[in-house]
N, CA and C atoms as an extended XYZ file, in Angstrom:
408
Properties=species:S:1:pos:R:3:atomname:S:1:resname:S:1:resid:I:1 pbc="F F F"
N         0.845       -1.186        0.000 N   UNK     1
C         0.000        0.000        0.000 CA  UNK     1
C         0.885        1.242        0.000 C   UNK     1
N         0.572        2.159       -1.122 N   UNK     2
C         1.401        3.375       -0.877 CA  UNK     2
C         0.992        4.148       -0.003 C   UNK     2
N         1.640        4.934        0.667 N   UNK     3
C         1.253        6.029        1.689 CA  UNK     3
C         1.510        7.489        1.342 C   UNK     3
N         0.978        8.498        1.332 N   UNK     4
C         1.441        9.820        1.534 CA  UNK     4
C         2.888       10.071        1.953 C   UNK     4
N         3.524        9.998        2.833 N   UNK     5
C         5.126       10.451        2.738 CA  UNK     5
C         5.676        9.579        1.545 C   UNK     5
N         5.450        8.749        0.986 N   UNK     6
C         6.613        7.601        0.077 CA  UNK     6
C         6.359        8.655       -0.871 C   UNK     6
N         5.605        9.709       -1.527 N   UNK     7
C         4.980       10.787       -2.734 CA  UNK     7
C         6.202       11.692       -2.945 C   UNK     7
N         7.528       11.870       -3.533 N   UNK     8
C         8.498       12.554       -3.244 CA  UNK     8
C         8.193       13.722       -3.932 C   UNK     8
N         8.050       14.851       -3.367 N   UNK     9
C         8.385       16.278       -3.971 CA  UNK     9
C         9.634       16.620       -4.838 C   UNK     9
N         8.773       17.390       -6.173 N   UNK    10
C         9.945       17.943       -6.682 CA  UNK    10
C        10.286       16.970       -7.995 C   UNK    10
N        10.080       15.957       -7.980 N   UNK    11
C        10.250       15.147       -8.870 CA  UNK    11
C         9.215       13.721       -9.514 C   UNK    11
N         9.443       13.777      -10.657 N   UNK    12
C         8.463       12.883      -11.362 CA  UNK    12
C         8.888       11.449      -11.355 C   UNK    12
N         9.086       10.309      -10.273 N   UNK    13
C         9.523        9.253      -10.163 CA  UNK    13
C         9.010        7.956      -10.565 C   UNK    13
N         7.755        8.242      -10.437 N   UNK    14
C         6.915        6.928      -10.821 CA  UNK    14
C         5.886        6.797       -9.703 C   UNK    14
N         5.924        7.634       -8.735 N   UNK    15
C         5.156        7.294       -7.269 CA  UNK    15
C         4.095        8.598       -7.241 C   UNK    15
N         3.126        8.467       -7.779 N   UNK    16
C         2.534        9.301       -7.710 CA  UNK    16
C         2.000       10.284       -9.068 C   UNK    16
N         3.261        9.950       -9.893 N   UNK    17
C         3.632       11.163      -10.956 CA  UNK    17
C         4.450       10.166      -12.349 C   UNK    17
N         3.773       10.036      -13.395 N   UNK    18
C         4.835        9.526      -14.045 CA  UNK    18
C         4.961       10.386      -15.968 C   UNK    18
N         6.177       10.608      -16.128 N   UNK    19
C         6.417       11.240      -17.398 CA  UNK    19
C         7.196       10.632      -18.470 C   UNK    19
N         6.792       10.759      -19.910 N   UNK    20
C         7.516       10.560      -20.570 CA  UNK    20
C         7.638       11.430      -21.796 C   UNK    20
N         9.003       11.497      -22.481 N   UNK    21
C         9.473       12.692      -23.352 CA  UNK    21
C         9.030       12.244      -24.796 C   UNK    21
N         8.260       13.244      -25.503 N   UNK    22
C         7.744       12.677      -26.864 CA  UNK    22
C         8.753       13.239      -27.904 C   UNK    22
N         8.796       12.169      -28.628 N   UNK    23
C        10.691       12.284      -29.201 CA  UNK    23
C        10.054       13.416      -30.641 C   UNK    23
N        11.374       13.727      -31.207 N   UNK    24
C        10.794       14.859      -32.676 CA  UNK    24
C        10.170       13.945      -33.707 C   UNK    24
N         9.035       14.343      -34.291 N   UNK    25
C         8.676       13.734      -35.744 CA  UNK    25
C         7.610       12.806      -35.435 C   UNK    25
N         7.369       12.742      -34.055 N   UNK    26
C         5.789       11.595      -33.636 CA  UNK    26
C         4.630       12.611      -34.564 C   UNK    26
N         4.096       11.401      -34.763 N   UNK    27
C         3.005       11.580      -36.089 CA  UNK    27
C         1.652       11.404      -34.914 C   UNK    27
N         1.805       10.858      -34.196 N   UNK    28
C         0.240       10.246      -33.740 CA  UNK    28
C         1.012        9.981      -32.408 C   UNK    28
N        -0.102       10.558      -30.919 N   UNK    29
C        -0.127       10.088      -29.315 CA  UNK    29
C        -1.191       10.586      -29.373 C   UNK    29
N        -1.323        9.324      -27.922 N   UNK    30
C        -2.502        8.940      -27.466 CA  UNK    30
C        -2.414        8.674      -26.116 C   UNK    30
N        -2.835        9.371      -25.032 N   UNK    31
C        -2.903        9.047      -23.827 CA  UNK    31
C        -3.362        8.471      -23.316 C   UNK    31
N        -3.507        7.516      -22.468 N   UNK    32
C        -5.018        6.700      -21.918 CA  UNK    32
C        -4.425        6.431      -20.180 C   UNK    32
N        -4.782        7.031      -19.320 N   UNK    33
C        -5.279        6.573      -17.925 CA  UNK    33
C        -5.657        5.301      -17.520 C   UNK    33
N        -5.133        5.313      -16.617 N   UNK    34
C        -5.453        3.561      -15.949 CA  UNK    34
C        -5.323        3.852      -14.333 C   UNK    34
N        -6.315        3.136      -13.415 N   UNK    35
C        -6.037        2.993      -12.079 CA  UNK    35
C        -5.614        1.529      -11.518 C   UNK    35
N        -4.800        1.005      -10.640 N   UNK    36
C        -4.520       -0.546      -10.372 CA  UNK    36
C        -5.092       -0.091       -8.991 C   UNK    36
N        -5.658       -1.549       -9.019 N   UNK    37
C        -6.797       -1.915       -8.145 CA  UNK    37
C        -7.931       -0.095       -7.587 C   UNK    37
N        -8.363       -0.084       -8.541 N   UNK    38
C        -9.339        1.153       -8.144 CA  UNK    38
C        -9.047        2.762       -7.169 C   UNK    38
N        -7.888        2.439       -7.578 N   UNK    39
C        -7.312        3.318       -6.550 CA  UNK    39
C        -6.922        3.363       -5.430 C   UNK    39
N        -7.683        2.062       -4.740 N   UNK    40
C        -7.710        1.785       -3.573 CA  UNK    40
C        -6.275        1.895       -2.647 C   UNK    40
N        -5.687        1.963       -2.821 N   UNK    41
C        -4.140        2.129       -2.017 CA  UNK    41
C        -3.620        3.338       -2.005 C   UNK    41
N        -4.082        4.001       -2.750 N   UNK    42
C        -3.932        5.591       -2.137 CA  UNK    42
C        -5.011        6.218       -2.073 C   UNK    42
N        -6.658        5.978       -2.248 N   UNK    43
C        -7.855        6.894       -2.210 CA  UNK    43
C        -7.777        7.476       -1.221 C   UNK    43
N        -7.117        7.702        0.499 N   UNK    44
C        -7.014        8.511        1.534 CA  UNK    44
C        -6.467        9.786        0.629 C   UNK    44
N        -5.645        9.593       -0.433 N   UNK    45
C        -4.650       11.266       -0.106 CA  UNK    45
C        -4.930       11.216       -1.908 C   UNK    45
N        -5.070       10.309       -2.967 N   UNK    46
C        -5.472       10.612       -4.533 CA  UNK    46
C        -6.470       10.332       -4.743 C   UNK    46
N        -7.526       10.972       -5.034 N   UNK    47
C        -8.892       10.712       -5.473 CA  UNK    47
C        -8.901       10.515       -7.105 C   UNK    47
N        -7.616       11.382       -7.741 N   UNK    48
C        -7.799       11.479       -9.221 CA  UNK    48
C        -6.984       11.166      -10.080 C   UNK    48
N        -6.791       11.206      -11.440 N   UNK    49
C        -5.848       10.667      -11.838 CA  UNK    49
C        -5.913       11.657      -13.287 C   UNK    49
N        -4.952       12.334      -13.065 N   UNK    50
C        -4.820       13.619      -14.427 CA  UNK    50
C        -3.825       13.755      -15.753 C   UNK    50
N        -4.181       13.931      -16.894 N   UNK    51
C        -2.990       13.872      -17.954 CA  UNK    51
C        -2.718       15.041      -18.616 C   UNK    51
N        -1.638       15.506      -18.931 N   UNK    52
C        -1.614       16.903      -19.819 CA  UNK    52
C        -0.372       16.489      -20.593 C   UNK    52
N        -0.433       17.643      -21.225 N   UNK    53
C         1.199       17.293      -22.298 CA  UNK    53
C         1.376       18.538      -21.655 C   UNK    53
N         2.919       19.184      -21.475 N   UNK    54
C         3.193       20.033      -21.418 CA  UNK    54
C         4.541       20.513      -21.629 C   UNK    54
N         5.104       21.551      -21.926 N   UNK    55
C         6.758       21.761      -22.326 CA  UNK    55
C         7.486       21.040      -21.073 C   UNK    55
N         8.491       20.739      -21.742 N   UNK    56
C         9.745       20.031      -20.723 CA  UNK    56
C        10.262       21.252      -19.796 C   UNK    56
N         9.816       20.717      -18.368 N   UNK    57
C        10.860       21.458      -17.678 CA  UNK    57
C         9.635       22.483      -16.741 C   UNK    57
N         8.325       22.687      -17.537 N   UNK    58
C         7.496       23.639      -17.298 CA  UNK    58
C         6.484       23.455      -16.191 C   UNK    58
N         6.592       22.080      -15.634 N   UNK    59
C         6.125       21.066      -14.651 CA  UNK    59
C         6.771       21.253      -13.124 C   UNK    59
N         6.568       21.381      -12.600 N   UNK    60
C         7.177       20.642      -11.189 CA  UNK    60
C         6.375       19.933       -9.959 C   UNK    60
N         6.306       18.677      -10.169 N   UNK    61
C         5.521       17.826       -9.435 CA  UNK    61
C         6.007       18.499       -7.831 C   UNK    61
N         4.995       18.617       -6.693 N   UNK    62
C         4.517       18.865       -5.678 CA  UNK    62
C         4.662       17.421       -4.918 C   UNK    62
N         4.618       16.706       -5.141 N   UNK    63
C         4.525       15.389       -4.198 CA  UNK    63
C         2.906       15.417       -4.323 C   UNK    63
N         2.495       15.017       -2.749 N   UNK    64
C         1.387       14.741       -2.417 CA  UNK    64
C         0.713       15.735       -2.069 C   UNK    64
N         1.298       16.796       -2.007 N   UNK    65
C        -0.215       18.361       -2.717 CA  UNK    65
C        -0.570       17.865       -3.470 C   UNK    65
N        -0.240       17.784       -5.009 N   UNK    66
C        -1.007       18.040       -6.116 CA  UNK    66
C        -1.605       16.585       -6.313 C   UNK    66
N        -1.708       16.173       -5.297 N   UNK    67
C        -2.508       14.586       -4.893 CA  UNK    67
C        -3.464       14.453       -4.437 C   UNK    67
N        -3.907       15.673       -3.278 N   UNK    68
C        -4.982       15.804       -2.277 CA  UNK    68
C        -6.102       15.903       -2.943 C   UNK    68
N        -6.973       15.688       -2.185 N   UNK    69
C        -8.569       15.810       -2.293 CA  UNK    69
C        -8.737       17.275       -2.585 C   UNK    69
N        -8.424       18.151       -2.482 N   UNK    70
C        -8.560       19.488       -3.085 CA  UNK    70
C        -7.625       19.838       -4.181 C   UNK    70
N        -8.074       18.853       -5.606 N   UNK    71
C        -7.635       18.977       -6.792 CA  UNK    71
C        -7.788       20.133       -7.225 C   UNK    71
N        -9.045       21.294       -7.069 N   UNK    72
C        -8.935       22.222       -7.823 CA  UNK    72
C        -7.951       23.203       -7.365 C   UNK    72
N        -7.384       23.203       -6.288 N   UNK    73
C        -5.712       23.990       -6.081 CA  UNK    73
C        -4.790       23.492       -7.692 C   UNK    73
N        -4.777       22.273       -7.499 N   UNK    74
C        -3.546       21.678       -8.792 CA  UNK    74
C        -4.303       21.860       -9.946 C   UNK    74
N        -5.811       21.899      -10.060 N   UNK    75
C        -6.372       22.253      -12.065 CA  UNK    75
C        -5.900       24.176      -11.944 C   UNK    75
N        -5.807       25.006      -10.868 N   UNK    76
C        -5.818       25.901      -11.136 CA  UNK    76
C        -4.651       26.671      -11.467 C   UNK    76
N        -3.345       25.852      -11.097 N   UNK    77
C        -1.855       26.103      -10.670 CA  UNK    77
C        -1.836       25.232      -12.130 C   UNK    77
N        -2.072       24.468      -12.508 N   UNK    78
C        -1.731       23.369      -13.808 CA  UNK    78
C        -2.270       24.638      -14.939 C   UNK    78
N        -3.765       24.818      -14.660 N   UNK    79
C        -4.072       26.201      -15.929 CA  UNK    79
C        -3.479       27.450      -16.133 C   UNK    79
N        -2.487       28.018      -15.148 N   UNK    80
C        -1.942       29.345      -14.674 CA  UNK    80
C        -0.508       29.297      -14.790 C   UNK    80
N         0.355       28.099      -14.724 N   UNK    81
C         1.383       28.197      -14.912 CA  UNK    81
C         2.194       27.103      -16.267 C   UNK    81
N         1.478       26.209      -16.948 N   UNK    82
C         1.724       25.322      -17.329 CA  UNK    82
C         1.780       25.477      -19.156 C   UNK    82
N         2.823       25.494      -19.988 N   UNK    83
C         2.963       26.084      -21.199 CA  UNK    83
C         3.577       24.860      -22.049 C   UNK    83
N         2.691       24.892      -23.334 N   UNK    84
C         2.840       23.482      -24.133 CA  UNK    84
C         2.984       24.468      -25.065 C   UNK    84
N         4.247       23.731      -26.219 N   UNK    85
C         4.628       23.879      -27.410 CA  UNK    85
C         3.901       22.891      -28.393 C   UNK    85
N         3.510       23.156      -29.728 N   UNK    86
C         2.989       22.144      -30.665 CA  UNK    86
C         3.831       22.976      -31.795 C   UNK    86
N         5.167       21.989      -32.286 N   UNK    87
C         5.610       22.142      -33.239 CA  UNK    87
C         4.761       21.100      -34.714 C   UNK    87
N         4.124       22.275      -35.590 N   UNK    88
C         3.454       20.983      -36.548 CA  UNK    88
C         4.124       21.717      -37.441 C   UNK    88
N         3.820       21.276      -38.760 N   UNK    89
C         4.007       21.351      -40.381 CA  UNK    89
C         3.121       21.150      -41.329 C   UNK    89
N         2.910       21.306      -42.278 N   UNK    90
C         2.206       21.136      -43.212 CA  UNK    90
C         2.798       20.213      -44.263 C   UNK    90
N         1.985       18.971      -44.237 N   UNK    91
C         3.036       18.487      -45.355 CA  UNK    91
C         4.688       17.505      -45.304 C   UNK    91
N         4.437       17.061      -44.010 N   UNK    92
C         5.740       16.244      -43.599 CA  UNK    92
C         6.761       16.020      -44.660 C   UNK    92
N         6.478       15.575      -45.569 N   UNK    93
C         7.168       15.564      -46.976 CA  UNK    93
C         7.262       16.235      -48.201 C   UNK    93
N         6.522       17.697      -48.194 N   UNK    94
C         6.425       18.318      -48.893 CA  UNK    94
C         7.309       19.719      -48.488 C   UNK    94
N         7.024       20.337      -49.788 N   UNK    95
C         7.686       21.920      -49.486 CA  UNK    95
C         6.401       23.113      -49.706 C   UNK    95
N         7.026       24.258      -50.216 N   UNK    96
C         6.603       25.173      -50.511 CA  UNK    96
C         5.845       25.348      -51.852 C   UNK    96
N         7.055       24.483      -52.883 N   UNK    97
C         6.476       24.323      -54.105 CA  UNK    97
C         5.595       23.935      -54.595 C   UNK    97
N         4.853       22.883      -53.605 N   UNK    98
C         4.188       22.278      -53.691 CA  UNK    98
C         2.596       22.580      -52.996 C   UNK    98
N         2.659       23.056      -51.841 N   UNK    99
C         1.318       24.151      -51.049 CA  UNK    99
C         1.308       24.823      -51.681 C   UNK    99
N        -0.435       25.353      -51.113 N   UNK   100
C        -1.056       26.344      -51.469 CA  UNK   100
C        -1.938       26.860      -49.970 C   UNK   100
N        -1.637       26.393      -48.992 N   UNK   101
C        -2.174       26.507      -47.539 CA  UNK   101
C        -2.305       27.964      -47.046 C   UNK   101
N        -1.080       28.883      -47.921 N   UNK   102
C        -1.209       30.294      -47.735 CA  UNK   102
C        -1.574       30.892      -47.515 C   UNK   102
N        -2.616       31.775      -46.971 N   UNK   103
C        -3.906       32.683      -47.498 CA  UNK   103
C        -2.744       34.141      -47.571 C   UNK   103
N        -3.836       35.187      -48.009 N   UNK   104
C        -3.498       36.332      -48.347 CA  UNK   104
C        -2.712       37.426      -47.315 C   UNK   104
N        -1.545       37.891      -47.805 N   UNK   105
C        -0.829       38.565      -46.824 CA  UNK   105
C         0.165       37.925      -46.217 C   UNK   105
N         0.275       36.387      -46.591 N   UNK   106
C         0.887       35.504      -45.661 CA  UNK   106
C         2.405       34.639      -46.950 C   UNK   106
N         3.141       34.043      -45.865 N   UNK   107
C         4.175       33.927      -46.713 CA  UNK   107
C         4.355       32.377      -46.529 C   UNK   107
N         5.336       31.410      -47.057 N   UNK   108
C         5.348       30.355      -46.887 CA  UNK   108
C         7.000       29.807      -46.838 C   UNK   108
N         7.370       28.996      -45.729 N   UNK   109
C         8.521       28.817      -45.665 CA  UNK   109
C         8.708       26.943      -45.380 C   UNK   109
N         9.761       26.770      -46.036 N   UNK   110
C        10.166       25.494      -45.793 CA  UNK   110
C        10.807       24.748      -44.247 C   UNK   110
N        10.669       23.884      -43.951 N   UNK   111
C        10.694       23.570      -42.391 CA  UNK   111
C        12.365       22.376      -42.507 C   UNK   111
N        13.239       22.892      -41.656 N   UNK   112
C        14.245       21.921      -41.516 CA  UNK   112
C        13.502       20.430      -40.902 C   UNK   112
N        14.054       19.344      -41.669 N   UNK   113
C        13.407       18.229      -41.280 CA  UNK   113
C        12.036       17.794      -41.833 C   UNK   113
N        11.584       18.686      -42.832 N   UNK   114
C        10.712       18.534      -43.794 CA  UNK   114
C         9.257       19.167      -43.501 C   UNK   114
N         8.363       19.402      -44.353 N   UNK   115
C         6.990       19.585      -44.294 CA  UNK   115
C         7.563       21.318      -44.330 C   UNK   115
N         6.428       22.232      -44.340 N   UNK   116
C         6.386       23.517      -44.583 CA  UNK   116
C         5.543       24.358      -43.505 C   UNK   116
N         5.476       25.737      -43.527 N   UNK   117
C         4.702       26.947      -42.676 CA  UNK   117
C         4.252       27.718      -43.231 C   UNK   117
N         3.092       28.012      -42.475 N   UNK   118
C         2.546       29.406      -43.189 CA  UNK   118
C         2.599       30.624      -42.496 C   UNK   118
N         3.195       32.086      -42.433 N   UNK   119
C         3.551       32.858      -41.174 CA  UNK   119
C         2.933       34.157      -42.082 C   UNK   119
N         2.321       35.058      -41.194 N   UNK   120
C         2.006       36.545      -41.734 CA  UNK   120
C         3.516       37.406      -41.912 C   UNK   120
N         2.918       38.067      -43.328 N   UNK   121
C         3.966       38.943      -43.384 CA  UNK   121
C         4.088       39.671      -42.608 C   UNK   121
N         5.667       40.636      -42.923 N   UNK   122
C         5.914       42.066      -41.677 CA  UNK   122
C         4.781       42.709      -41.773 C   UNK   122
N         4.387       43.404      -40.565 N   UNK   123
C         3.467       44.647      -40.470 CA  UNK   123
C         1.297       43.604      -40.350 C   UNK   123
N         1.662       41.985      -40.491 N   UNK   124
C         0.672       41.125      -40.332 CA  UNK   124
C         0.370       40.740      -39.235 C   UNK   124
N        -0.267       40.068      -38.587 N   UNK   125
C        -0.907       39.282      -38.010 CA  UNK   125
C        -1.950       38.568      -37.761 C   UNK   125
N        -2.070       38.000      -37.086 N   UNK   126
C        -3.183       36.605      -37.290 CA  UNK   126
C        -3.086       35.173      -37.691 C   UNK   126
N        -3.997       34.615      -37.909 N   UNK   127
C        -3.803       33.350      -38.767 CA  UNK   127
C        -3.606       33.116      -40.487 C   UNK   127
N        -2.463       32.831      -40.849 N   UNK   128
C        -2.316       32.831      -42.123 CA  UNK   128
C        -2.750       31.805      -43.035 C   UNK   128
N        -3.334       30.983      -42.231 N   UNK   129
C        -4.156       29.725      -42.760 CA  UNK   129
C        -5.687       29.992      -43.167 C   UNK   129
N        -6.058       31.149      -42.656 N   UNK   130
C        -7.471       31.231      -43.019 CA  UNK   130
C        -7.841       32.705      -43.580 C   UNK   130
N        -8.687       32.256      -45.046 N   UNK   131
C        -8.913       34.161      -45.841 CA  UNK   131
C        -8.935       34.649      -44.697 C   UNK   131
N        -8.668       35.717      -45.105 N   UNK   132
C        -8.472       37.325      -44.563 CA  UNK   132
C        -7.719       37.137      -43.301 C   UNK   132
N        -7.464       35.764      -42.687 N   UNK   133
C        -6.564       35.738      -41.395 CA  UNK   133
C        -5.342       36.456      -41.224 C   UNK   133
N        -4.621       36.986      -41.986 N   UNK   134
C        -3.620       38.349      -41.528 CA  UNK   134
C        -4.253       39.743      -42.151 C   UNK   134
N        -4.087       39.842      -41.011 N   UNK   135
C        -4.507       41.395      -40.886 CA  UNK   135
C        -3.585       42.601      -40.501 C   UNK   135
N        -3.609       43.875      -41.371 N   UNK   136
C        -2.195       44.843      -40.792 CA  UNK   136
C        -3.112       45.827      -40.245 C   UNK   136
């Protein structure tokens, strides 16, 4: 049976907290949750069981705070401090020459490691993926 002190602060060990690093060029994840035996061996101090992606480094597991029965402390500290990158592309194997994803105002650049971008010109902003999405 796990207990509340074995929950180490500060770090993501496997007791409480477990992480793994999604390598460059994953095409497809999928998270899925699981409890062993119903929770039952820690339901005194974890009622829940939570998943996020988030930037490396941008995390810092709490121990058995962000364990307690007053989860909405940790959804509110998880929504307020917690910053995810999504590097995508257009086109994994394609270039520039080949899109037309552009919209107006917007420019198109080739991606090291393949596939392409669409970015507003100087003096633009917005989304360059959708008409009229850059705007000066």
């Amino acid at each position: 049976m796990s207990k509340k002190p074995n929950v180490p602060y500060g770090q993501c060990s496997g007791i409480g907290c477990c992480q793994i690093s999604i390598p460059k060029g994953l095409t497809y994840y999928d998270a899925t949750l699981n409890t062993l035996r119903n929770h039952s061996d820690v339901l005194s101090f974890n009622e829940c069981g939570y998943g996020f992606l988030v930037e490396e480094g941008s995390f810092k597991f709490s121990g058995a705070t962000d364990l307690s029965a007053d989860y909405s402390d940790f959804v509110k500290r998880i929504e307020s401090t917690i910053h995810i990158v999504l590097d995508s592309v257009i086109a994994p194997n394609g270039t520039c020459a080949n899109g037309n994803e552009c919209k107006g105002n917007s420019t198109c650049y080739d991606v090291e490691g393949g596939g392409y971008r669409c970015k507003c010109e100087n003096g633009y902003e917005g989304n360059p993926y959708l008409d009229h999405g850059c705007q000066g």
